[in-house]
MIDOSE-1310 file (N, C-alpha, C; in nm, 2 decimals, decimal comma, always signed):
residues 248
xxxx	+28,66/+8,54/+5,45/+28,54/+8,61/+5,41/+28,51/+8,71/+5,52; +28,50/+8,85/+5,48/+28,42/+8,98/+5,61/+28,29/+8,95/+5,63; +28,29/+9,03/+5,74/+28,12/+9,05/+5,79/+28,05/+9,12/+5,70; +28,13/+9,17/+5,57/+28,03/+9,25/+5,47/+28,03/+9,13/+5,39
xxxx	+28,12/+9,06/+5,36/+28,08/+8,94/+5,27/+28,00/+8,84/+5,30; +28,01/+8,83/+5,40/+27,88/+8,71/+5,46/+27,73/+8,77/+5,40; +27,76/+8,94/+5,49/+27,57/+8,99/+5,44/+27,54/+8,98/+5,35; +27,66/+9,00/+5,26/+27,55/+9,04/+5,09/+27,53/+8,90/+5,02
xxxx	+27,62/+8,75/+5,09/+27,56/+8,62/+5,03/+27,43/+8,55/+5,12; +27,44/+8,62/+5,23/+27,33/+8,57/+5,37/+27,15/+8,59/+5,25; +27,07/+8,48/+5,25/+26,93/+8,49/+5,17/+26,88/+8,43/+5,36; +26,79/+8,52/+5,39/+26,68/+8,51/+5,49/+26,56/+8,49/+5,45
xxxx	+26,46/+8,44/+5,52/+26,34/+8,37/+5,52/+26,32/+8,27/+5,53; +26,26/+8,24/+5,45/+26,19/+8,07/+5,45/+26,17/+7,99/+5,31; +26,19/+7,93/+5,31/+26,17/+7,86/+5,16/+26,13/+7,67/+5,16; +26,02/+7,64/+5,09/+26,01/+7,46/+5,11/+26,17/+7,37/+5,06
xxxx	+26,17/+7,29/+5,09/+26,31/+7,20/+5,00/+26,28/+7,22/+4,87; +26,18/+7,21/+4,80/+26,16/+7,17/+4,68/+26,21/+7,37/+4,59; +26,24/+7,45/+4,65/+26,24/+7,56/+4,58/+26,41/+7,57/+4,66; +26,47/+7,50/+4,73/+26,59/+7,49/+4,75/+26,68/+7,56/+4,66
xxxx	+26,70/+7,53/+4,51/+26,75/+7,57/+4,40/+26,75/+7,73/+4,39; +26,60/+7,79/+4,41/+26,56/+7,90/+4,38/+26,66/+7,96/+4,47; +26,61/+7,92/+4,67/+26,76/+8,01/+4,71/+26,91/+8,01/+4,68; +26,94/+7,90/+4,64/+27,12/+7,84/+4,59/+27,11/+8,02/+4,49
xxxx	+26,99/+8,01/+4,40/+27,06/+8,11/+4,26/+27,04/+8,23/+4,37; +26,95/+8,25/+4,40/+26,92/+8,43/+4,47/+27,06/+8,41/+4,57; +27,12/+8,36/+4,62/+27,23/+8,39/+4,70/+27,38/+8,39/+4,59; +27,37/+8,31/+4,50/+27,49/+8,31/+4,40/+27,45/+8,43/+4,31
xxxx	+27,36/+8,48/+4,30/+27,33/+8,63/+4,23/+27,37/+8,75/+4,34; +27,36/+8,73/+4,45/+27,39/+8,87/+4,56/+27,57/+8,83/+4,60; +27,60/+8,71/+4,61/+27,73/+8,74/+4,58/+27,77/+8,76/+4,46; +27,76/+8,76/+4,37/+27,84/+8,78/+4,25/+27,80/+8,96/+4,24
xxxx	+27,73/+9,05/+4,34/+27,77/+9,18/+4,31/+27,66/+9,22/+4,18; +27,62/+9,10/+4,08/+27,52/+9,16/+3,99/+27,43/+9,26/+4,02; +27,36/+9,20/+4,15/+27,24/+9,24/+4,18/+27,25/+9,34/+4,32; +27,24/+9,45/+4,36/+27,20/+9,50/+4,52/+27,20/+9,45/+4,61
xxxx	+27,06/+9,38/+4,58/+26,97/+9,33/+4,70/+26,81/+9,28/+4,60; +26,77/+9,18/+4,63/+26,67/+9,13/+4,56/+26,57/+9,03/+4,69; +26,44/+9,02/+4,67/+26,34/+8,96/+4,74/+26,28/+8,85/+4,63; +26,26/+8,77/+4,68/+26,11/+8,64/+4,59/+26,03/+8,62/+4,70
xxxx	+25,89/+8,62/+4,63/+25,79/+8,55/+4,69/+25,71/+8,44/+4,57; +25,72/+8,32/+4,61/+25,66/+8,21/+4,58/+25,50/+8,17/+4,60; +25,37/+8,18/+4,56/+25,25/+8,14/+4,60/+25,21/+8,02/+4,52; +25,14/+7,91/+4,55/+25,18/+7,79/+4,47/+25,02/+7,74/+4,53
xxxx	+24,95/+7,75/+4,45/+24,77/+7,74/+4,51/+24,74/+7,76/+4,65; +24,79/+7,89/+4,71/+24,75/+7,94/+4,77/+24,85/+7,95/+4,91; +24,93/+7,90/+4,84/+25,03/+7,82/+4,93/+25,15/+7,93/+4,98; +25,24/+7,95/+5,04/+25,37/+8,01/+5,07/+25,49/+7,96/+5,09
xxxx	+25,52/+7,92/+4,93/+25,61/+7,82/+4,93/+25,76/+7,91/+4,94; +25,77/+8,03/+4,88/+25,94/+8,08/+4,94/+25,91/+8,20/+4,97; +25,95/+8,25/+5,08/+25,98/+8,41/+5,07/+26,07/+8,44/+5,15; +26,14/+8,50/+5,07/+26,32/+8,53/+5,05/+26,34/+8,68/+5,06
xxxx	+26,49/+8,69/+5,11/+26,54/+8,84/+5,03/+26,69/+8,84/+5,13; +26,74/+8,95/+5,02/+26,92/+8,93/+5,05/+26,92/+9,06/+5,03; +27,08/+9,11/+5,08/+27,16/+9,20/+4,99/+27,11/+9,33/+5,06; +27,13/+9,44/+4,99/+27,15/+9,58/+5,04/+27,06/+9,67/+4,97
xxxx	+27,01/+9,80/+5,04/+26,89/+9,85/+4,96/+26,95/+10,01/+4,96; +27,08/+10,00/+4,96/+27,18/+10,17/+4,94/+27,32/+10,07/+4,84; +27,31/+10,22/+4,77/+27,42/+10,16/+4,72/+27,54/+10,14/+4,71; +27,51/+10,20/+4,87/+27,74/+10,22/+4,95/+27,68/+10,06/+5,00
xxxx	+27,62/+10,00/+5,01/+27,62/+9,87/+5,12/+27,61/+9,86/+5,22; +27,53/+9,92/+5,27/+27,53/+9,96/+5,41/+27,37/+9,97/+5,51; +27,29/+9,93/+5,45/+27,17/+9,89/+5,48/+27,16/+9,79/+5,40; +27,09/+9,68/+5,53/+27,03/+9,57/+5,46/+26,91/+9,57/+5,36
xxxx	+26,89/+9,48/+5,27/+26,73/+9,48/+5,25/+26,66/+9,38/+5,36; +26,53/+9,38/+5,36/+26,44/+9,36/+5,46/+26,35/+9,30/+5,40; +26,29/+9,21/+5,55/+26,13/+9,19/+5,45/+26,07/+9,30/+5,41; +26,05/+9,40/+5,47/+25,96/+9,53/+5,41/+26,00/+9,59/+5,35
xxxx	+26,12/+9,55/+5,25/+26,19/+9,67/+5,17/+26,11/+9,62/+5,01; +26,07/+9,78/+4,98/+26,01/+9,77/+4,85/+26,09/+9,83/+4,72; +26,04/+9,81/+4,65/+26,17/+9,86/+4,50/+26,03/+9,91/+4,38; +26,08/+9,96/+4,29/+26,05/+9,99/+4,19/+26,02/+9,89/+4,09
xxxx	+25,84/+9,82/+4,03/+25,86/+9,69/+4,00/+25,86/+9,75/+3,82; +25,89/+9,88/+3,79/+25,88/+9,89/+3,65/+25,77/+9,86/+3,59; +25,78/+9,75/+3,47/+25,71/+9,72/+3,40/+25,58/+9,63/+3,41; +25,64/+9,57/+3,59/+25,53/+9,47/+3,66/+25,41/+9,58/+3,66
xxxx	+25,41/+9,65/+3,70/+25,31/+9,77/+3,67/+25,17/+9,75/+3,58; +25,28/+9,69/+3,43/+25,12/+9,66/+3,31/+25,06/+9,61/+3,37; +25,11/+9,49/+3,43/+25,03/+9,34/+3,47/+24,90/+9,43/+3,53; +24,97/+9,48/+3,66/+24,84/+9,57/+3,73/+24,76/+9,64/+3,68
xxxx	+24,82/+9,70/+3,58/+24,72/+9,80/+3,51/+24,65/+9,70/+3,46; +24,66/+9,65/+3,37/+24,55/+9,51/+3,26/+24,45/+9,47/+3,40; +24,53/+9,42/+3,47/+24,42/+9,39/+3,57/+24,31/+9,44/+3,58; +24,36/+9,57/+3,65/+24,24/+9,65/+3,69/+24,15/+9,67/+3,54
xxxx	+24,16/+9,67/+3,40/+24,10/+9,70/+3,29/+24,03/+9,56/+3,26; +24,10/+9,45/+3,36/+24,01/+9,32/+3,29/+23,89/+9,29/+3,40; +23,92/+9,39/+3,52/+23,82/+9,38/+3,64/+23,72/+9,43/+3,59; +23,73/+9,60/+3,51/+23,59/+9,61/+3,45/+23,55/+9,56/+3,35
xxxx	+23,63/+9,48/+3,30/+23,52/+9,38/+3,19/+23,49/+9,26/+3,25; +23,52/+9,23/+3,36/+23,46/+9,12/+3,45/+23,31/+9,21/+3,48; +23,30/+9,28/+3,53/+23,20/+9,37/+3,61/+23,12/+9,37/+3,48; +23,14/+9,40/+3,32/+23,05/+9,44/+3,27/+23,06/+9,55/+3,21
xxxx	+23,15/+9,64/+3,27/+23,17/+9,80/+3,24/+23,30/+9,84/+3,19; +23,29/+9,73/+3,10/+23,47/+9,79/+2,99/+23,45/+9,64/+2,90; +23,40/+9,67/+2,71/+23,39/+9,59/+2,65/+23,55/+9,60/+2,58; +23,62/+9,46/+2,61/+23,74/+9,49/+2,48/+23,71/+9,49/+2,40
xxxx	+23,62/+9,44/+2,33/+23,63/+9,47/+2,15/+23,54/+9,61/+2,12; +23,53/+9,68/+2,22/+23,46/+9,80/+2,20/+23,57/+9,92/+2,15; +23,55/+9,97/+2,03/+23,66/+10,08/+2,06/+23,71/+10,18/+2,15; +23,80/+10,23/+2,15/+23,87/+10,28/+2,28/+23,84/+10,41/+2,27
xxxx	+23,73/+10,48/+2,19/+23,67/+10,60/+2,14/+23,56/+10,62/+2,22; +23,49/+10,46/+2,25/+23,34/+10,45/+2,33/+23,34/+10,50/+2,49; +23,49/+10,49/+2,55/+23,55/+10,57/+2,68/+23,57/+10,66/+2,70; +23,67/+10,70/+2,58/+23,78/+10,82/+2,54/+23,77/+10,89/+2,43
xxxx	+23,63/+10,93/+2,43/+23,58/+10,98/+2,28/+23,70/+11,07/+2,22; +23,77/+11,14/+2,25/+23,89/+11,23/+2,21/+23,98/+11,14/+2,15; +24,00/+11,00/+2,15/+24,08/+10,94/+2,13/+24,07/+10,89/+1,99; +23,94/+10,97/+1,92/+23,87/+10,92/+1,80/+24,00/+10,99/+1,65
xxxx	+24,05/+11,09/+1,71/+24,12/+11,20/+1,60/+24,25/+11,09/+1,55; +24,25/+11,12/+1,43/+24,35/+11,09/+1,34/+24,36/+10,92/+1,30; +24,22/+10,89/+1,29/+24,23/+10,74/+1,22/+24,22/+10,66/+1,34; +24,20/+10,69/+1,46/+24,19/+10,58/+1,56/+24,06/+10,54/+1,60
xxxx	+23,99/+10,55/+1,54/+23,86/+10,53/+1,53/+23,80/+10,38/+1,53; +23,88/+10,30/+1,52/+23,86/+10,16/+1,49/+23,95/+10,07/+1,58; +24,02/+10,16/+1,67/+24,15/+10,11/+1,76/+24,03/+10,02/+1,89; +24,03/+9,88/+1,90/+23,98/+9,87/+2,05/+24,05/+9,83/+2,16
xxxx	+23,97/+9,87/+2,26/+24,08/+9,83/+2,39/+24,15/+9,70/+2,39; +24,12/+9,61/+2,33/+24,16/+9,49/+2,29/+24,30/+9,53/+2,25; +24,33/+9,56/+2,14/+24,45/+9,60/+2,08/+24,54/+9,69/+2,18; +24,45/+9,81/+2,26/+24,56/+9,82/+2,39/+24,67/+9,77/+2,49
xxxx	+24,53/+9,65/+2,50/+24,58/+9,55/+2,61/+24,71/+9,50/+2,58; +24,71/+9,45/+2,44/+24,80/+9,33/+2,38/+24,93/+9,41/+2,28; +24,93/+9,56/+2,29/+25,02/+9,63/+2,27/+25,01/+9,62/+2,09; +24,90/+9,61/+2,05/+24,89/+9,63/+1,87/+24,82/+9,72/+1,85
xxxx	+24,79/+9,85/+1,95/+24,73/+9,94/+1,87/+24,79/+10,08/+1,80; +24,90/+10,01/+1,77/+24,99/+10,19/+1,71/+25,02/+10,25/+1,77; +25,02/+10,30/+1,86/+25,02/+10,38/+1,91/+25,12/+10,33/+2,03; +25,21/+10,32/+2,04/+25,31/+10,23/+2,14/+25,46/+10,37/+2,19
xxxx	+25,39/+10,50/+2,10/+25,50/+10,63/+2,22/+25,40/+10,77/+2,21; +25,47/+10,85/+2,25/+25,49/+10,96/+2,19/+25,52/+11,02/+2,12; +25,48/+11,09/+2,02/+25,51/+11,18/+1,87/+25,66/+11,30/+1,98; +25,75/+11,28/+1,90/+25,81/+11,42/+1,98/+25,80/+11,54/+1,91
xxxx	+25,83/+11,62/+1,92/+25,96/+11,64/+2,07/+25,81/+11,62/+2,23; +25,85/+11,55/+2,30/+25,84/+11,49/+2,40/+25,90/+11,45/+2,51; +25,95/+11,50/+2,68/+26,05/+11,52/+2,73/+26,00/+11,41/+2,87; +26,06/+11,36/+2,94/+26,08/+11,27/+3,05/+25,93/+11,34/+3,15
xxxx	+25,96/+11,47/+3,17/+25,89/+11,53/+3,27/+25,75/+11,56/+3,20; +25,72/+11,53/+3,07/+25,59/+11,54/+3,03/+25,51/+11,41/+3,08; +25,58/+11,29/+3,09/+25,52/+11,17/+3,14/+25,44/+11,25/+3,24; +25,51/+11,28/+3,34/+25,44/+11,31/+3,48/+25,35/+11,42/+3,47
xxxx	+25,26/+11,47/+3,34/+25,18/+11,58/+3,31/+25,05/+11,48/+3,25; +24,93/+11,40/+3,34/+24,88/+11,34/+3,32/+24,76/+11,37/+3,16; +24,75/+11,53/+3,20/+24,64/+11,57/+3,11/+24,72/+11,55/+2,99; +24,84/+11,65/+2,95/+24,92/+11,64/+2,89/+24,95/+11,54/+2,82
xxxx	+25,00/+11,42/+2,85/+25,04/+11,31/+2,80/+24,87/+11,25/+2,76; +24,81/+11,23/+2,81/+24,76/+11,16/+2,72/+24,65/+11,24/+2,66; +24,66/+11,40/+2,69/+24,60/+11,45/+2,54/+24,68/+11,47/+2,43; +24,78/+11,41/+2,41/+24,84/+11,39/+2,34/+24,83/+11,30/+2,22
xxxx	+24,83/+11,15/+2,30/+24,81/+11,02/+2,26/+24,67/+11,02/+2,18; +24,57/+11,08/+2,24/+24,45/+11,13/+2,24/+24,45/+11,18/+2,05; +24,56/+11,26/+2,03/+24,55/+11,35/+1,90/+24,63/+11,31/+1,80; +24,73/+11,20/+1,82/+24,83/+11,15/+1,72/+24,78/+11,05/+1,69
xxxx	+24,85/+11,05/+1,56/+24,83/+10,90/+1,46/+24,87/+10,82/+1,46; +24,81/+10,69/+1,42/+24,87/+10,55/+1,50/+24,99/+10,51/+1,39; +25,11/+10,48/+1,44/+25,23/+10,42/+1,37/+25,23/+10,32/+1,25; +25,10/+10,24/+1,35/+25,09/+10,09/+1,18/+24,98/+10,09/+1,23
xxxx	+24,89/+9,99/+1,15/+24,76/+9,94/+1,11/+24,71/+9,86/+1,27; +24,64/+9,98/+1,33/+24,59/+9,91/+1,49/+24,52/+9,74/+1,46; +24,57/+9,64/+1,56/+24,58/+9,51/+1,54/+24,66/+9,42/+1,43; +24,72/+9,44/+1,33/+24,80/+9,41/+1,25/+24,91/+9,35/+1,24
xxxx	+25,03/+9,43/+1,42/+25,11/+9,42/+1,44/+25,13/+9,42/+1,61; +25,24/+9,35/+1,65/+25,27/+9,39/+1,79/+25,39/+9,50/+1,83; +25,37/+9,60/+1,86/+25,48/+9,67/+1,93/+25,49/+9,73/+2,11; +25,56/+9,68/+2,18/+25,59/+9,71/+2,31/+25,56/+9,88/+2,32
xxxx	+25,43/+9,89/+2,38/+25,40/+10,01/+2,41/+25,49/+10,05/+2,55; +25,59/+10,06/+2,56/+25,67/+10,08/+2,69/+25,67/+10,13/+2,79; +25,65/+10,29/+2,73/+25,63/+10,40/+2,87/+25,50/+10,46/+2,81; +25,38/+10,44/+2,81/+25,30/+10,46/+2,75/+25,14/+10,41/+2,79
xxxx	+25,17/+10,27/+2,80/+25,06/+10,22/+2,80/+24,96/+10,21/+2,94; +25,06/+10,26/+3,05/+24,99/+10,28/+3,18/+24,90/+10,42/+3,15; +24,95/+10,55/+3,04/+24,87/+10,66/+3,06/+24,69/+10,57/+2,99; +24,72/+10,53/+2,86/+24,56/+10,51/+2,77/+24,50/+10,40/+2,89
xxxx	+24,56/+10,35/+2,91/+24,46/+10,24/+2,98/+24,43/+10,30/+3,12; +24,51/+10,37/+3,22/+24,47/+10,43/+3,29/+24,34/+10,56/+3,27; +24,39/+10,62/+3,15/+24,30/+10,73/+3,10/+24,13/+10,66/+3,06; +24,13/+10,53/+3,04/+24,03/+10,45/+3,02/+23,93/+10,43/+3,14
xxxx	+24,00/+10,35/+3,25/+24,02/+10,30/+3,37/+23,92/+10,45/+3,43; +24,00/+10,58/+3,43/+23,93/+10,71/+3,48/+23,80/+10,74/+3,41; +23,78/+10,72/+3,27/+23,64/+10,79/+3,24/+23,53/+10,64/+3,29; +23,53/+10,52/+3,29/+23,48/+10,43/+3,33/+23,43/+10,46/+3,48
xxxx	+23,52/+10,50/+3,56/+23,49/+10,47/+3,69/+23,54/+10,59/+3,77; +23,57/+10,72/+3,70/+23,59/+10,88/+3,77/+23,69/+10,83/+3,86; +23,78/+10,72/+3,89/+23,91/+10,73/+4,00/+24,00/+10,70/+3,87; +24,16/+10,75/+3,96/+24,31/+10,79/+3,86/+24,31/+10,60/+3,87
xxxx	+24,41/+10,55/+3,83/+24,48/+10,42/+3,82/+24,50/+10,43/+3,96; +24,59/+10,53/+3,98/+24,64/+10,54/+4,12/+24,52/+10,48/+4,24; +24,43/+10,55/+4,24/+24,37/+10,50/+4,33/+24,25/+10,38/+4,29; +24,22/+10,36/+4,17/+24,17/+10,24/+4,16/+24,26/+10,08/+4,25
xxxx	+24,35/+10,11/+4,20/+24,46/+9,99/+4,22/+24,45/+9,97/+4,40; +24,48/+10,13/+4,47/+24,47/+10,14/+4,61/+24,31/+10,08/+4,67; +24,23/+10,13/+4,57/+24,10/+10,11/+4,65/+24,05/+9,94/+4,65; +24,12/+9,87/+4,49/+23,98/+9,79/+4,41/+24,10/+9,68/+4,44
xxxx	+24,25/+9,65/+4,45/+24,33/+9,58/+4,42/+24,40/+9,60/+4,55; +24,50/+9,64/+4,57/+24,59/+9,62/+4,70/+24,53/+9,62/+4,84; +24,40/+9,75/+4,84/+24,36/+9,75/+4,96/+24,29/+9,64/+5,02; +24,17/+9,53/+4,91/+24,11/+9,46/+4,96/+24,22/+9,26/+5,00
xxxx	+24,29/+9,30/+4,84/+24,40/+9,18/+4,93/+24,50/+9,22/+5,05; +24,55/+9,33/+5,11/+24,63/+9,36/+5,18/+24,77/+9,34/+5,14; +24,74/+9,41/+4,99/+24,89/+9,34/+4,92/+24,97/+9,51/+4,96; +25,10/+9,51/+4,95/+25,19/+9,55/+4,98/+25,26/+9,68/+4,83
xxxx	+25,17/+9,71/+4,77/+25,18/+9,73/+4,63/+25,15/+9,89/+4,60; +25,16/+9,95/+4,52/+25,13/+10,07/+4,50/+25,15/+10,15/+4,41; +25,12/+10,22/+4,31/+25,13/+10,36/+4,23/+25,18/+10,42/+4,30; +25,32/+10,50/+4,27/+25,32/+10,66/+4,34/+25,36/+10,63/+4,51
xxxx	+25,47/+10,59/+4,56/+25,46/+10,58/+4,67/+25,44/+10,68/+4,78; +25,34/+10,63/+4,90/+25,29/+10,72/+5,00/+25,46/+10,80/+5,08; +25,50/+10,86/+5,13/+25,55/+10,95/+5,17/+25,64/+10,90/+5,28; +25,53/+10,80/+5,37/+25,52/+10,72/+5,47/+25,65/+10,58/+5,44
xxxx	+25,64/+10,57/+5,35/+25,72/+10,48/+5,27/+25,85/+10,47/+5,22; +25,89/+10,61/+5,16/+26,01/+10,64/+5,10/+26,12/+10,58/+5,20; +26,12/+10,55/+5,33/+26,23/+10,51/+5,40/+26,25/+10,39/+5,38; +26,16/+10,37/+5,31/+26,16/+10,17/+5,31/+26,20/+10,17/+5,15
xxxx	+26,21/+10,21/+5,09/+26,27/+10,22/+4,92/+26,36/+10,19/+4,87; +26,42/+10,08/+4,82/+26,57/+10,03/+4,82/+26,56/+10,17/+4,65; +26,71/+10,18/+4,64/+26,78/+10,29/+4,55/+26,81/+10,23/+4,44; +26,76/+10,31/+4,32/+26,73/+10,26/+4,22/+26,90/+10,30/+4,14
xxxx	+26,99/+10,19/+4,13/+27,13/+10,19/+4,04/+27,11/+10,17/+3,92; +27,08/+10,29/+3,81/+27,11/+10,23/+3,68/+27,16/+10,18/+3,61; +27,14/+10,03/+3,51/+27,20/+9,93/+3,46/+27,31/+10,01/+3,37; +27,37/+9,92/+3,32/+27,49/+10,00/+3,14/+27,39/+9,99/+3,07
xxxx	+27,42/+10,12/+2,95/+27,30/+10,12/+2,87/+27,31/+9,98/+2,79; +27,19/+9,98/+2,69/+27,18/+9,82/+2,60/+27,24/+9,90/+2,54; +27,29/+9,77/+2,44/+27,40/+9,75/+2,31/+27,32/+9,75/+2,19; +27,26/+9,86/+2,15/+27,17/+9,88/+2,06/+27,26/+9,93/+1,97
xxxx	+27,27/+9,84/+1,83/+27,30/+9,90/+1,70/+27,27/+10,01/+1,59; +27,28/+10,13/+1,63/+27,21/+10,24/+1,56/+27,23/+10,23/+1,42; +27,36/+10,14/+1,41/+27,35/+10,15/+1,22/+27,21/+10,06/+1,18; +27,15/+9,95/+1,28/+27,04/+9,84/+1,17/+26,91/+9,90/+1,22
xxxx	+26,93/+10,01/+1,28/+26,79/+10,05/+1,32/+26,75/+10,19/+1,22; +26,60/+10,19/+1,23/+26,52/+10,26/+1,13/+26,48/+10,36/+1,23; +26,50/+10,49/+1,21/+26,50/+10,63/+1,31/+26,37/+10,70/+1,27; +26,31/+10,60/+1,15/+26,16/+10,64/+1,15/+26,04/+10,53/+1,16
xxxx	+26,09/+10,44/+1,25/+26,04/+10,35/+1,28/+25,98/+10,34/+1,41; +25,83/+10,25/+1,42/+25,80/+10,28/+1,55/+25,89/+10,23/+1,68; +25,98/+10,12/+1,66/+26,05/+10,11/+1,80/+26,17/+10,23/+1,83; +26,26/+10,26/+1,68/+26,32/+10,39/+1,74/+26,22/+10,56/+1,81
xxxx	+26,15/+10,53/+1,77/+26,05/+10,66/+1,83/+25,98/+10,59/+1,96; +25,94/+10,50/+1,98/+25,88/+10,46/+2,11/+25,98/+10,47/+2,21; +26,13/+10,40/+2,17/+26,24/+10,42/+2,28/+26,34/+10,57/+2,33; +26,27/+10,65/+2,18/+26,37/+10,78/+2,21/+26,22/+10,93/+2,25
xxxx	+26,15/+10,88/+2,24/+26,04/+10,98/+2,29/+25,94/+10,99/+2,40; +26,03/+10,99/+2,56/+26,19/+11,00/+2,55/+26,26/+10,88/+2,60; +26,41/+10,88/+2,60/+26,46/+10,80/+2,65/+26,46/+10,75/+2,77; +26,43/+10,63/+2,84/+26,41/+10,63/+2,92/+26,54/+10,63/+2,99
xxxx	+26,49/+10,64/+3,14/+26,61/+10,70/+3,26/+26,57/+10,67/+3,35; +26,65/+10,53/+3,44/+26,60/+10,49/+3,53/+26,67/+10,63/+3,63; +26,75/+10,66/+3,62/+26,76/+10,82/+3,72/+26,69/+10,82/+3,73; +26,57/+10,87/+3,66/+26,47/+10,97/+3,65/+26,37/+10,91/+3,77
C-alpha cells in the first residue's frame, strides 16, 4: 500500500467504542474511491460522541480534508430553512395554518389563495418548480424567482398531495422569512442560528472561506426512465425547470 493509499483510508478524530462501526464504514467508503473525502459529527444529548473526517477535498488527491473543511450540504439546507420558519412561529410571528398570502400578499394570484405555510413546509403546496422556460442563473435572481412563484399556478390541489419542492423551496419560504422580519434567509440564519450557537454553517459562503471548500465532483446522472415519465407532470417540470447541475 502507498503513502497515497494509506491517506485516503486514514479516518482522524475521535469517536466513543460504541460508534466504532460508524468509523469501520467512513474509512471502507474513502477507500473504495466512492466518496472524496467525507466528515461525521455525532451529538447524542449533548454529548460528542464521533467527530471524524477522511479523504481529500481536490479532486487530483492532493489535499487533505480537515477538520475545518466545509462542503456544500445541498438539501440539508431545508432543514435550516424550516427552522428558521418554525423559529417564528415559536416567537408568535409566523402562523402555519395562516395562508402564505397573509406574508406574501402577491402570492395570492392564480388560485393560491388558500395555500398555507403549512403545506410549504411539508412540500404539498403545488407549487414544487418553476413554470419554464426558466434557466439555472434565474435561481440566483432573488426578486425574479420568486416573483415568479409569486404569479404561477399551483400544479395539484395545495395539501392534497406531496411533491419534493427541490430547488425551490428555500426561495417561498425564505421570501416569507424576509417580509416577517425585513432580513434575507441569508442573514437571518447568520444572525438568529449559526451566530448564537457558534455553529460552523452558512448561506452563500464568506470569501474568507472559499479556501477551506472541498470541490464539488458531479455524480453520473440518475437512471431516469423517460419512456414512464409524464413530461406534463409535476415531477418532470420540477426536475427539468431547470435541470439541476451540481457544476453549477
Amino acid at each position: 500500500m502507498t503513502g497515497a493509499d494509506v491517506a485516503a483510508t486514514e479516518v482522524k478524530g475521535t469517536c466513543s467504542q460504541r460508534f466504532e462501526p460508524v468509523r469501520d464504514a467512513l474509512a471502507e467508503k474513502l477507500a473504495s474511491g466512492d466518496e472524496l473525502g467525507a466528515s461525521i459529527a455525532i451529538n447524542v444529548g449533548g454529548q460528542v460522541v464521533a467527530d471524524m473526517w477522511g479523504g481529500f477535498r481536490d479532486e487530483a488527491r492532493t489535499v487533505p480534508w480537515t477538520r475545518d473543511t466545509i462542503t456544500n450540504v445541498w438539501s440539508t439546507t431545508k432543514t435550516i430553512t424550516n427552522l428558521a420558519a418554525l423559529m417564528l412561529a415559536d416567537r408568535g410571528l409566523l402562523d402555519v395554518y395562516a395562508p402564505i398570502a397573509r406574508y406574501w400578499p402577491e402570492y395570492v394570484a392564480n388560485g393560491k389563495q388558500d395555500i398555507e405555510v403549512r403545506h410549504l413546509l411539508s412540500h404539498t403546496s403545488g407549487v414544487s418548480g418553476w413554470e419554464q422556460p426558466f434557466l439555472t442563473e434565474d435561481m440566483y435572481d432573488w426578486e425574479k424567482s420568486t416573483a415568479q412563484l409569486a404569479s404561477q399556478a399551483p400544479w395539484w390541489e395545495p395539501g392534497s398531495a406531496s411533491g419534493y419542492h427541490a430547488l425551490n423551496q428555500g426561495h417561498m419560504v425564505g421570501e416569507i422569512i424576509r417580509r416577517v422580519t425585513g432580513k434575507s434567509l441569508k442573514q437571518f440564519v447568520a444572525e438568529e442560528i449559526a451566530g448564537p450557537l457558534s455553529a460552523d454553517f452558512q448561506i452563500g459562503a464568506l470569501e474568507r472561506d472559499w479556501g477551506r471548500i472541498v470541490d464539488v465532483v458531479p455524480p453520473p446522472p440518475l437512471p431516469f426512465d423517460m419512456d414512464a415519465i409524464d413530461m406534463q407532470g409535476p415531477a418532470f417540470k420540477t426536475m427539468t425547470g431547470p435541470v439541476p447541475d451540481a457544476a453549477a
